[in-house]
mmCIF file as gemmi writes it, N, C-alpha and C atoms, coordinates in Angstrom:
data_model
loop_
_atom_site.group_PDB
_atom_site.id
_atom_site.type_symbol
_atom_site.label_atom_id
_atom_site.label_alt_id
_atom_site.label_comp_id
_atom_site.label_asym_id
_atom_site.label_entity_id
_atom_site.label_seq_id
_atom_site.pdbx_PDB_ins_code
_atom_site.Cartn_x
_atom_site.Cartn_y
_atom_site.Cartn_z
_atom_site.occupancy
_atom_site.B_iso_or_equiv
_atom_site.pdbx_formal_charge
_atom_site.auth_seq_id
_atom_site.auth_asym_id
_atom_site.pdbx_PDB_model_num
ATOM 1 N N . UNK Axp A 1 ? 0.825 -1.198 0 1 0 ? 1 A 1
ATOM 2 C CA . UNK Axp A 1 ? 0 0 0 1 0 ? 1 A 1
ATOM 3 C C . UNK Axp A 1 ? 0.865 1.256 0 1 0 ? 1 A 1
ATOM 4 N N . UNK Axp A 2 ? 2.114 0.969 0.395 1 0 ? 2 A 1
ATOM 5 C CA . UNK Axp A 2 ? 2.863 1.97 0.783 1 0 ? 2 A 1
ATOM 6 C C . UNK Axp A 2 ? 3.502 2.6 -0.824 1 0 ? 2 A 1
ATOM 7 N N . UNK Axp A 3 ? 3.434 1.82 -1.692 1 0 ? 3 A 1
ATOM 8 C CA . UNK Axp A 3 ? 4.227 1.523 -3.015 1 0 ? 3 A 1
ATOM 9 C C . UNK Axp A 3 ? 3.127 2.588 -3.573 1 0 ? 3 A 1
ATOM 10 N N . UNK Axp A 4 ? 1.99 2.441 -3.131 1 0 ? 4 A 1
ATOM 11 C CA . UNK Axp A 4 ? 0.819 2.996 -4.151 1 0 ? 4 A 1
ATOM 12 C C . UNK Axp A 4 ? 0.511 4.595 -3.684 1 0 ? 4 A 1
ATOM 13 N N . UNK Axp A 5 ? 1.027 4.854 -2.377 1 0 ? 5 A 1
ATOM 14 C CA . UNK Axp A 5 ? 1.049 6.44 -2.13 1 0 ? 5 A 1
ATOM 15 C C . UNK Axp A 5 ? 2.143 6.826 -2.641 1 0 ? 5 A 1
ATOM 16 N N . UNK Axp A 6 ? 2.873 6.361 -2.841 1 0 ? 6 A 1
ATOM 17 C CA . UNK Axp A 6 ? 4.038 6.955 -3.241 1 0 ? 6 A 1
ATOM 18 C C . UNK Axp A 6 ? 4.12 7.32 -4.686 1 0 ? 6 A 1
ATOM 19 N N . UNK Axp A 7 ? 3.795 5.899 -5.614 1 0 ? 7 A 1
ATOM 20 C CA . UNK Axp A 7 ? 3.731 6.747 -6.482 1 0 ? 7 A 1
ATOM 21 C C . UNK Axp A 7 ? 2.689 7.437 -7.155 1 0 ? 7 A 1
ATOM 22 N N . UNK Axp A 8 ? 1.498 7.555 -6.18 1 0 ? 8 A 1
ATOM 23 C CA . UNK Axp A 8 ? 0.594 8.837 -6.052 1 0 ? 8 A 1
ATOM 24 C C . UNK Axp A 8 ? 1.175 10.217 -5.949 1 0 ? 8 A 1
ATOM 25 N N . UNK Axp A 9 ? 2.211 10.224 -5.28 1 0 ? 9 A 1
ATOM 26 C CA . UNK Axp A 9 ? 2.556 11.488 -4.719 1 0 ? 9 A 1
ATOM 27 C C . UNK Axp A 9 ? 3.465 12.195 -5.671 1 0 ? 9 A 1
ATOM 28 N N . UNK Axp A 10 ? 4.679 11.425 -6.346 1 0 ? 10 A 1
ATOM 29 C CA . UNK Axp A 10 ? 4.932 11.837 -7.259 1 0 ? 10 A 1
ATOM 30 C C . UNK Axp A 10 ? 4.43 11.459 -8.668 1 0 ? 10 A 1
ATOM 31 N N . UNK Axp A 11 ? 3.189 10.947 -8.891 1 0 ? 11 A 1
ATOM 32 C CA . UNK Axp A 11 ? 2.329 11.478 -9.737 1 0 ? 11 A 1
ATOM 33 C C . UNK Axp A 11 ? 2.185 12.692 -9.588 1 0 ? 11 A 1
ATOM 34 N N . UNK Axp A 12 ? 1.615 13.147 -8.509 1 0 ? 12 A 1
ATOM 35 C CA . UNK Axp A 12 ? 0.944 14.498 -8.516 1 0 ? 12 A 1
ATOM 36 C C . UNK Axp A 12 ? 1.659 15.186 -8.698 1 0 ? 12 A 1
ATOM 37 N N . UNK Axp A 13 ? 3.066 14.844 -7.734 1 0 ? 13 A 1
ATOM 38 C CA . UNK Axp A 13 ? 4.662 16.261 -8.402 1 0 ? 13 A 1
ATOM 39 C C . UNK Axp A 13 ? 4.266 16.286 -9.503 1 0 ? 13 A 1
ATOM 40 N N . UNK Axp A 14 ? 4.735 15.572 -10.27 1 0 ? 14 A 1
ATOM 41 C CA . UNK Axp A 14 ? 4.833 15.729 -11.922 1 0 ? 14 A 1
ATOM 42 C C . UNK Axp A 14 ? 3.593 16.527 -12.682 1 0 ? 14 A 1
ATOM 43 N N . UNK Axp A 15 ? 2.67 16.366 -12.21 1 0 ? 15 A 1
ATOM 44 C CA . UNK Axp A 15 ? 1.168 16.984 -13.132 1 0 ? 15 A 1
ATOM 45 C C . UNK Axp A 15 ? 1.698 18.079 -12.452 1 0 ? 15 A 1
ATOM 46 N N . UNK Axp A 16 ? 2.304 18.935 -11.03 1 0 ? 16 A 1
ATOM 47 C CA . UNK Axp A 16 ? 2.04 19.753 -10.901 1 0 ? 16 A 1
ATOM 48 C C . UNK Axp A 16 ? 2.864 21.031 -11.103 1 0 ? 16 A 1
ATOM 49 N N . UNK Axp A 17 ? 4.213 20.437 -11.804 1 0 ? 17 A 1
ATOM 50 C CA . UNK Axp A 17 ? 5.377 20.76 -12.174 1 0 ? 17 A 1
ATOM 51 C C . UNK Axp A 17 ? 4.702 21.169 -13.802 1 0 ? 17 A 1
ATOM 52 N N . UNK Axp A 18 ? 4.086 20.351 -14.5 1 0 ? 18 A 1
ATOM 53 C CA . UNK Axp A 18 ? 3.764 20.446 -16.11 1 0 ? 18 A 1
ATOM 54 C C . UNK Axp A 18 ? 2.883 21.507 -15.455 1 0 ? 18 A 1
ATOM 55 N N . UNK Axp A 19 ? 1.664 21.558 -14.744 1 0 ? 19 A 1
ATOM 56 C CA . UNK Axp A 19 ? 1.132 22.858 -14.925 1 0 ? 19 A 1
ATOM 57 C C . UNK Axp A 19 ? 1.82 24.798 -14.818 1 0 ? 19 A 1
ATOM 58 N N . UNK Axp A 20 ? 2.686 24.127 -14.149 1 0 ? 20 A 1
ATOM 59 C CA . UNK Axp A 20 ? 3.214 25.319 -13.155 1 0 ? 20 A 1
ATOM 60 C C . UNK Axp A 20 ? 4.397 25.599 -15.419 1 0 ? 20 A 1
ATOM 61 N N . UNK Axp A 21 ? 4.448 24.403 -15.979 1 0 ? 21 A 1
ATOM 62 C CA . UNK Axp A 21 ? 5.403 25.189 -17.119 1 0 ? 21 A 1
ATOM 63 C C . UNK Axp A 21 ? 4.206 25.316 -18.234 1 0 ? 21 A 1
ATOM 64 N N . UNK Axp A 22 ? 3.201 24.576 -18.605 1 0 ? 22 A 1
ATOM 65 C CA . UNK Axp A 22 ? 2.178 24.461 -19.496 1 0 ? 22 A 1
ATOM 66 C C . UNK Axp A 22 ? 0.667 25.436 -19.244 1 0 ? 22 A 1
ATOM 67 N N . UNK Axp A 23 ? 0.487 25.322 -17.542 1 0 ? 23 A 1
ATOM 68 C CA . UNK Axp A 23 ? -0.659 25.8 -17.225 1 0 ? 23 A 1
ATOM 69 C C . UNK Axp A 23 ? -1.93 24.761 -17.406 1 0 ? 23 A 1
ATOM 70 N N . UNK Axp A 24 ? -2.957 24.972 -16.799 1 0 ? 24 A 1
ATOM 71 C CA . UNK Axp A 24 ? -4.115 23.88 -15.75 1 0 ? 24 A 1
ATOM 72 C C . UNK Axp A 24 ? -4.077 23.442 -17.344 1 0 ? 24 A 1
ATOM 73 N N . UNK Axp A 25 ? -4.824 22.058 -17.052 1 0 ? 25 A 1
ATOM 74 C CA . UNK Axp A 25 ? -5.323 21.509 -17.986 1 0 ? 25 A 1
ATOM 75 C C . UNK Axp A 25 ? -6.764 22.198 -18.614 1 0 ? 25 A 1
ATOM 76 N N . UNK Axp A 26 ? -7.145 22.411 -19.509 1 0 ? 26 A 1
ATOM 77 C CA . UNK Axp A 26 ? -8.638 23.277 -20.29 1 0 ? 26 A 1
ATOM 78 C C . UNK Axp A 26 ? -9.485 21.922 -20.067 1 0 ? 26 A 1
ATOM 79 N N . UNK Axp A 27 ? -10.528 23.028 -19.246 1 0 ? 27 A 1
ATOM 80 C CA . UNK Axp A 27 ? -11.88 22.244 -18.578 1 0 ? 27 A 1
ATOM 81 C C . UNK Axp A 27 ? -13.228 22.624 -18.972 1 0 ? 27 A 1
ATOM 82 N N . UNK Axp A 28 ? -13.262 22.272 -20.666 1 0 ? 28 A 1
ATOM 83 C CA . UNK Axp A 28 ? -14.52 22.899 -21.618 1 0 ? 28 A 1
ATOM 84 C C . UNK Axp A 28 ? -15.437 22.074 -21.599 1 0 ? 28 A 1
ATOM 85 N N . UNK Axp A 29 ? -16.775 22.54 -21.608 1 0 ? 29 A 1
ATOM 86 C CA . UNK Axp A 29 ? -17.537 22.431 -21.716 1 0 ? 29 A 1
ATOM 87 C C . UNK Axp A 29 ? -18.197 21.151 -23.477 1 0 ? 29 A 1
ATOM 88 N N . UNK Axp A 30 ? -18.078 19.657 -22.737 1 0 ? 30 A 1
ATOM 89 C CA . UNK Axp A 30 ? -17.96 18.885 -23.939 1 0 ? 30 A 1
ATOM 90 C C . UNK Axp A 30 ? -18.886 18.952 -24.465 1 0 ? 30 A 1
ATOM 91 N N . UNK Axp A 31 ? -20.558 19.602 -24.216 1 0 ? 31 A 1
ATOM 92 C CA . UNK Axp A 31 ? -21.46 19.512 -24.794 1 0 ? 31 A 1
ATOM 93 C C . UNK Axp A 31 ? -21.554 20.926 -26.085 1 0 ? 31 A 1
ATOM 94 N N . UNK Axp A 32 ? -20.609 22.001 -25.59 1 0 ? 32 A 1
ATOM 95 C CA . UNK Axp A 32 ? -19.895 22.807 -26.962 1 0 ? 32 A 1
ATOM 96 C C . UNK Axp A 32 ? -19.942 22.776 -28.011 1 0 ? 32 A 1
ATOM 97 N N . UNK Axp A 33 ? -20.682 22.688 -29.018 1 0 ? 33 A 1
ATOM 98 C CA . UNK Axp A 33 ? -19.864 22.464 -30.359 1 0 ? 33 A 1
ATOM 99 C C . UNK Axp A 33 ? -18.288 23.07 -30.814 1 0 ? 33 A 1
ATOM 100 N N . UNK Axp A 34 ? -18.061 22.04 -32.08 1 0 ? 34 A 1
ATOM 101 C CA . UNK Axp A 34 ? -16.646 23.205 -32.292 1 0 ? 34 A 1
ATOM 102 C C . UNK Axp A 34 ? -16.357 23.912 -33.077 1 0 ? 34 A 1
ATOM 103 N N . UNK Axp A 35 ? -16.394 25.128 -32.697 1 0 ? 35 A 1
ATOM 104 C CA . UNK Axp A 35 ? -16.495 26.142 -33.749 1 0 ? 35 A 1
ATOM 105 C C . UNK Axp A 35 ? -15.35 26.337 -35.119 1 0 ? 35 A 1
ATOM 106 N N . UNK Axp A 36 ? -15.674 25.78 -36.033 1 0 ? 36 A 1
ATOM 107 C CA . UNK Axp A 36 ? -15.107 25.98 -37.913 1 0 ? 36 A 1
ATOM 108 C C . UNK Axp A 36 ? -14.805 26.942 -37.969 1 0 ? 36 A 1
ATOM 109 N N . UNK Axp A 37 ? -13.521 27.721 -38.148 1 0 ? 37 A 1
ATOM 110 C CA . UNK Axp A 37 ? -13.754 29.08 -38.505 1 0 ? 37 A 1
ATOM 111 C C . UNK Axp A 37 ? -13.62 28.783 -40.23 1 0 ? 37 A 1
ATOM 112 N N . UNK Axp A 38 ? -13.104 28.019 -40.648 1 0 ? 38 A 1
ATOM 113 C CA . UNK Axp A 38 ? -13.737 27.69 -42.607 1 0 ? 38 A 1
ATOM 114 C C . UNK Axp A 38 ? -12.355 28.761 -43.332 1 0 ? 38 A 1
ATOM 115 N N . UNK Axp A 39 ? -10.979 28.739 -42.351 1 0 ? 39 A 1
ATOM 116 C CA . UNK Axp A 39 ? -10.019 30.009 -42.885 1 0 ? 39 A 1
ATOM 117 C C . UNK Axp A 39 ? -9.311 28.731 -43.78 1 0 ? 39 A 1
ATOM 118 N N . UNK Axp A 40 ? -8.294 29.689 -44.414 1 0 ? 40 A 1
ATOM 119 C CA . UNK Axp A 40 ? -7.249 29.211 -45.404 1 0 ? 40 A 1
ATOM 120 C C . UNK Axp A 40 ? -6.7 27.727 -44.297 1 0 ? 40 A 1
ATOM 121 N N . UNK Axp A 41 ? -6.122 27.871 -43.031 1 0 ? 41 A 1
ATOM 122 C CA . UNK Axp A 41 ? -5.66 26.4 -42.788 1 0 ? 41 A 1
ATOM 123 C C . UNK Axp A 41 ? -6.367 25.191 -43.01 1 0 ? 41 A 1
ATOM 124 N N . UNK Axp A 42 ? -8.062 25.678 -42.826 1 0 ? 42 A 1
ATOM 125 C CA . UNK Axp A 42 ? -8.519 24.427 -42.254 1 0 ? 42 A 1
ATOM 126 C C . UNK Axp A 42 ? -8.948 23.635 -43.983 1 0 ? 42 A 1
ATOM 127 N N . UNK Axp A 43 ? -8.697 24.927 -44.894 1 0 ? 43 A 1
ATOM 128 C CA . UNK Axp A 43 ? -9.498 24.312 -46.447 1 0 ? 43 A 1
ATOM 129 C C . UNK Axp A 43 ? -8.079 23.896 -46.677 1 0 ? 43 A 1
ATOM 130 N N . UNK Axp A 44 ? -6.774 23.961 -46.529 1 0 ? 44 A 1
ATOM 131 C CA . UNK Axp A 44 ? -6.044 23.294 -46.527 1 0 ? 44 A 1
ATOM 132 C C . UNK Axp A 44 ? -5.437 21.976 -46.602 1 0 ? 44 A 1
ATOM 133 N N . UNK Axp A 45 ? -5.858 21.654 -44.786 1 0 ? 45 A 1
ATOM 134 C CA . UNK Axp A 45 ? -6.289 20.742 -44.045 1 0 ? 45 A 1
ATOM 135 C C . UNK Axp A 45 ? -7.072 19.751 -44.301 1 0 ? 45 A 1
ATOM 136 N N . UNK Axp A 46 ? -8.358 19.977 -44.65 1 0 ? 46 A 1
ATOM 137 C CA . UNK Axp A 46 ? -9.451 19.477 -45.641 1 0 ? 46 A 1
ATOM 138 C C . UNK Axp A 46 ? -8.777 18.478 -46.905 1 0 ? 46 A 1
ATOM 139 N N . UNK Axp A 47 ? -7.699 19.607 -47.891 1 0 ? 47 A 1
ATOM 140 C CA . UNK Axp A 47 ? -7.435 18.956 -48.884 1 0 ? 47 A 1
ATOM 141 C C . UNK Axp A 47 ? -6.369 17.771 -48.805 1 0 ? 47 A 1
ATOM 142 N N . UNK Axp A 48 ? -6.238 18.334 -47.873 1 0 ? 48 A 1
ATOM 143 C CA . UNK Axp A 48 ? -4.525 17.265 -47.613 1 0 ? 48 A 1
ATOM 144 C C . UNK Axp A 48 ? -5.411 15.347 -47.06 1 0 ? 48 A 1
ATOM 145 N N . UNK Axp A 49 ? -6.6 15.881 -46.38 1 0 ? 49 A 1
ATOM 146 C CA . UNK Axp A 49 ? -7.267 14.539 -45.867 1 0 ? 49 A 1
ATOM 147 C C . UNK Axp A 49 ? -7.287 14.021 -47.09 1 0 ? 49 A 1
ATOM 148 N N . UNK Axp A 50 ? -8.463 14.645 -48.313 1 0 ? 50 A 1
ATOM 149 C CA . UNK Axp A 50 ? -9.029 14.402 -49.243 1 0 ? 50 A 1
ATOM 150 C C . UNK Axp A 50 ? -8.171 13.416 -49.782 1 0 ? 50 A 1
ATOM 151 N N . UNK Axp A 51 ? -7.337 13.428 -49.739 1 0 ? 51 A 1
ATOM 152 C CA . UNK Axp A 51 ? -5.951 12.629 -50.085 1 0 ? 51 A 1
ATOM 153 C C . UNK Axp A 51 ? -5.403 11.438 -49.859 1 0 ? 51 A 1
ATOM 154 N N . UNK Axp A 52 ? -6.017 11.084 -48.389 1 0 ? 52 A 1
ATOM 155 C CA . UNK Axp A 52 ? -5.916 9.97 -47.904 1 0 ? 52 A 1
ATOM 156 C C . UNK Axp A 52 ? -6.985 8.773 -47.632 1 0 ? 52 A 1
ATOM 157 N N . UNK Axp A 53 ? -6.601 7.656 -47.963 1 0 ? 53 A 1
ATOM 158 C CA . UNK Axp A 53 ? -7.653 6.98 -47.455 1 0 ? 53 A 1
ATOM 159 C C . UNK Axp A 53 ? -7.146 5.833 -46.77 1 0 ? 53 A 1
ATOM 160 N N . UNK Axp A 54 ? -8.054 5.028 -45.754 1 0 ? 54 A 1
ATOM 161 C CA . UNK Axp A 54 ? -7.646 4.237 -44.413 1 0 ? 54 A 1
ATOM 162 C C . UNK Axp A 54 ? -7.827 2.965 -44.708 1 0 ? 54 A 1
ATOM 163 N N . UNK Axp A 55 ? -7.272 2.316 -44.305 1 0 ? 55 A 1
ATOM 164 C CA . UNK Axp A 55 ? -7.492 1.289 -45.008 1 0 ? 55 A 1
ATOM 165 C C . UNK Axp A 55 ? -6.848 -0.128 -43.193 1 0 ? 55 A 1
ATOM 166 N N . UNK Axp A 56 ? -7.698 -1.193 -43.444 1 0 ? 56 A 1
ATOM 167 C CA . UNK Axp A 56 ? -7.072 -1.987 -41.888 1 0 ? 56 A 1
ATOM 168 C C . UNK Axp A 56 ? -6.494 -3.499 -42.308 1 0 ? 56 A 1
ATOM 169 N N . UNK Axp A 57 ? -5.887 -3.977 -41.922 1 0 ? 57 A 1
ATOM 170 C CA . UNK Axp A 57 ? -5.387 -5.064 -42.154 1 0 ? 57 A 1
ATOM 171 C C . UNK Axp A 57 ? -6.575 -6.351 -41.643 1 0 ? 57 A 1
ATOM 172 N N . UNK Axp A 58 ? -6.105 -7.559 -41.459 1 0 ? 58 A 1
ATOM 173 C CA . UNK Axp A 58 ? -7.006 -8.753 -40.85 1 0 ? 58 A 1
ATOM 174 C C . UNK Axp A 58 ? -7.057 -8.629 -39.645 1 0 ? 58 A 1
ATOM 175 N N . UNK Axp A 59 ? -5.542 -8.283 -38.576 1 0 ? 59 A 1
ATOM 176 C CA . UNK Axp A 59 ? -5.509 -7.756 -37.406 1 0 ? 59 A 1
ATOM 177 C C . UNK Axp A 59 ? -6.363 -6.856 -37.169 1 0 ? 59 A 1
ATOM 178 N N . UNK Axp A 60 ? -6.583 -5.713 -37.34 1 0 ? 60 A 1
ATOM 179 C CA . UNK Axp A 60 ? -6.943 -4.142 -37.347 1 0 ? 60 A 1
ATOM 180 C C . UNK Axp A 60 ? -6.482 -3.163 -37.245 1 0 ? 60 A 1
ATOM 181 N N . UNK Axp A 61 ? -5.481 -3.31 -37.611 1 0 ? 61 A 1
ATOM 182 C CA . UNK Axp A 61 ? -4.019 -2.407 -37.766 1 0 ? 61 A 1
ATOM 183 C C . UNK Axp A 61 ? -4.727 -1.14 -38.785 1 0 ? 61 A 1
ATOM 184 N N . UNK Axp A 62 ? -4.445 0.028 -38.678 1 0 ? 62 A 1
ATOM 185 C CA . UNK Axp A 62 ? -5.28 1.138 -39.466 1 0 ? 62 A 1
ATOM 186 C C . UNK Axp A 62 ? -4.01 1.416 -40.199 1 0 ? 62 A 1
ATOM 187 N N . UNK Axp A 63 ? -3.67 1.694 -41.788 1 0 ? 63 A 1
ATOM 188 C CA . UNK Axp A 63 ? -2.669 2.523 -42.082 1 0 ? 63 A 1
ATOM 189 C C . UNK Axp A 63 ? -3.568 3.71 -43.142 1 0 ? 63 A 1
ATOM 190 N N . UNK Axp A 64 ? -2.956 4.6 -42.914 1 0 ? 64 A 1
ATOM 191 C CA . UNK Axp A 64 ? -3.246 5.722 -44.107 1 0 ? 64 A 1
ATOM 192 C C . UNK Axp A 64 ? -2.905 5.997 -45.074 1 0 ? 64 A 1
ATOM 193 N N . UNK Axp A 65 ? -3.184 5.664 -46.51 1 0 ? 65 A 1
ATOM 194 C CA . UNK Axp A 65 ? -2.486 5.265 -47.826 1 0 ? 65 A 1
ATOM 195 C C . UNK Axp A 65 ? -3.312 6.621 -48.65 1 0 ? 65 A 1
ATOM 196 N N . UNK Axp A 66 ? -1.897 7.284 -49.32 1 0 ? 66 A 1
ATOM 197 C CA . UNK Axp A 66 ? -2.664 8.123 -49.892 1 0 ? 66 A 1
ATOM 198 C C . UNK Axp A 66 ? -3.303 7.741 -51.607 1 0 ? 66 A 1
ATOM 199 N N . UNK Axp A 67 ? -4.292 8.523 -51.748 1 0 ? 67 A 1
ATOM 200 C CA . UNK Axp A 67 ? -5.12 7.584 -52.96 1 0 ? 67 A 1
ATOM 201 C C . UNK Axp A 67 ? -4.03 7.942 -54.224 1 0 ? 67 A 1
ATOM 202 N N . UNK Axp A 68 ? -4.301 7.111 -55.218 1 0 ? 68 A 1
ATOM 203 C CA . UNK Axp A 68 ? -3.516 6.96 -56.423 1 0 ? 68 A 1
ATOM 204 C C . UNK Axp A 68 ? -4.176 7.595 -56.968 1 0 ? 68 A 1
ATOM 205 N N . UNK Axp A 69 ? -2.996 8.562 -58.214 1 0 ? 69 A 1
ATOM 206 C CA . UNK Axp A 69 ? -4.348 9.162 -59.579 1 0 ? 69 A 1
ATOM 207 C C . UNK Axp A 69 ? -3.758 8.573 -60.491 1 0 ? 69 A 1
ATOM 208 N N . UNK Axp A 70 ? -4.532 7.913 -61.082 1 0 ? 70 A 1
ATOM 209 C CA . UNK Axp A 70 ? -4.23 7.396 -62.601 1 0 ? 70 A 1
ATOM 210 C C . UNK Axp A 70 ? -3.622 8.676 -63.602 1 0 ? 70 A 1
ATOM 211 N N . UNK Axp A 71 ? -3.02 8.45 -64.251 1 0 ? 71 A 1
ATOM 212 C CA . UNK Axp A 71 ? -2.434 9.838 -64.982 1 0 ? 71 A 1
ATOM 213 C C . UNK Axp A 71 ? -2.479 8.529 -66.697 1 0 ? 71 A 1
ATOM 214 N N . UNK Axp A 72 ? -3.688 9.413 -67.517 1 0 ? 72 A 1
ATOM 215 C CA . UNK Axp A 72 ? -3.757 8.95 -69.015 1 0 ? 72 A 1
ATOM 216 C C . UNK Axp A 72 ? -2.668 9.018 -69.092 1 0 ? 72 A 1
């Protein structure tokens, strides 16, 4: 039991050391939507997905293969 406060305690050092260089963790409101602002990164962003497609093995291994263009 003694093993398990302990490394409770410096658990908590550590989260409280990252806040003190990062600041609290953000405690939003999940029922929020998320607001699109629709700027140059995100149509960007958008295109670069457009690009990819997912594909899983028999395992379920996910890889991201970007699509082929046939070129006549």
């Amino acid at each position: 039991m003694a093993e398990n406060s302990r490394f409770l305690r410096t658990f908590m050092r550590i989260t409280a050391e990252a806040a003190k260089v990062w600041g609290p963790a953000d405690r939003i409101d999940s029922d929020t939507p998320v607001v699109h602002k629709h700027d140059d990164a995100e149509k960007a962003s958008e295109e670069q997905l457009a690009e990819i497609e997912v594909e899983r093995d028999a395992e379920g291994h996910a890889y991201a293969i970007r699509k082929r263009h046939d070129v006549a």
